[in-house]
N, C-alpha and C positions, 0 to 999 in steps of 0.2 A: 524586487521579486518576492513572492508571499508564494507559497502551497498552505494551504488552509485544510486542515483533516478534519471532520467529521463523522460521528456515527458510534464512536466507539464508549463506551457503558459498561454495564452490569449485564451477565447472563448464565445461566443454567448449564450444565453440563448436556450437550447433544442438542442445545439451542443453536440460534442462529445470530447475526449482526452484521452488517455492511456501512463497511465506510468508504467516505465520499471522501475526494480531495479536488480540489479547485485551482489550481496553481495560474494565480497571475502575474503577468510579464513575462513568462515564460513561451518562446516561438513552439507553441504546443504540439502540431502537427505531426513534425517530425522528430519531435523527441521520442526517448526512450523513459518511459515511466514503471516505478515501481515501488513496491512496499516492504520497509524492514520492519524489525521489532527487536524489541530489547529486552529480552526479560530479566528481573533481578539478579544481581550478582553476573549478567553473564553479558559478552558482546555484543553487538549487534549482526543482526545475520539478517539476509536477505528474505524473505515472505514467497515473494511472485514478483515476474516484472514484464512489461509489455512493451514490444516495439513499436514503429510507428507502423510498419504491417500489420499488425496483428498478434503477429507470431509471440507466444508465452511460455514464459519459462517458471516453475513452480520449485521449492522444498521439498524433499523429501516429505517434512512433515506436512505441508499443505497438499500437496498432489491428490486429487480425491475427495478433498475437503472443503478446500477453497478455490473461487474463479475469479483471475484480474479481467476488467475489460476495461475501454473506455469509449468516449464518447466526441470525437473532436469537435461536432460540431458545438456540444456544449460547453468542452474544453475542460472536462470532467475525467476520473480515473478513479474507478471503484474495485474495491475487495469484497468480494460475496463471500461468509464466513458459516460453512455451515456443521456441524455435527461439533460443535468446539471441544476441548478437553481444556480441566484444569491450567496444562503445562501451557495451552494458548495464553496465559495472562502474560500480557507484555504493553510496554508503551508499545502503537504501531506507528510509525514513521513514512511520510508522503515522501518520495524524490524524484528529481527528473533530473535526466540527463540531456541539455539542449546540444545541440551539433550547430548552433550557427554560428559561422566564421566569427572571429579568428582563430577560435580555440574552442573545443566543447566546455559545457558550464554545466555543474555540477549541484542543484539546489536539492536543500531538506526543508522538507516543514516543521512544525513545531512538536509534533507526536500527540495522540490519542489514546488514552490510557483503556484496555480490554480487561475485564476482570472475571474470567469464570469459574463457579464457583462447582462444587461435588454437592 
């Protein structure tokens, strides 16, 4: 199993950036996908994450700012990053949660380092 992150760089205060994650071996469909972040010195905390309905759940601090979607048939799950602030610098982290029997399975990817600057 691999999630593979993409997209994440250097950016402006009130810029934008979207990262792409690709997670293979992963029974995609009905997973539950989502994105954390870690910023320096501090835990990891959740981003946004999406079911296989649809239905999304957001951050306090991304709520308004940011939109998970994805894409099954590409087997894609992206974070739309827009009006950033400084405090967004963080590694961002791809996960899925697979549900296929016998037990759910829990993958991270490698993380995306986001750096925006004032």
């Amino acid at each position: 199993v691999q999630l593979q992150a993409s997209g994440g760089g250097s950016a402006q205060a009130g810029g934008s950036l979207r990262l792409s994650c690709s997670p293979s071996g992963v029974f995609f469909s009905p997973s539950t996908l989502a994105w954390y972040r870690q910023r320096s010195g501090k835990q990891r905390e959740l981003v946004a994450s999406i079911t296989s309905d649809g239905l999304t759940n957001y951050s306090d601090s991304a709520k308004g700012r940011f939109t998970i979607s994805r894409d099954n048939a590409k087997e894609m799950v992206y974070l739309q990053m827009n009006s950033l602030r400084p405090e967004d610098t963080a590694v961002y982290y791809c996960h899925a949660n697979d549900p296929s029997p016998p037990s759910p399975h829990l993958y991270w990817g490698q993380g995306t380092l986001v750096t925006v600057s004032s």
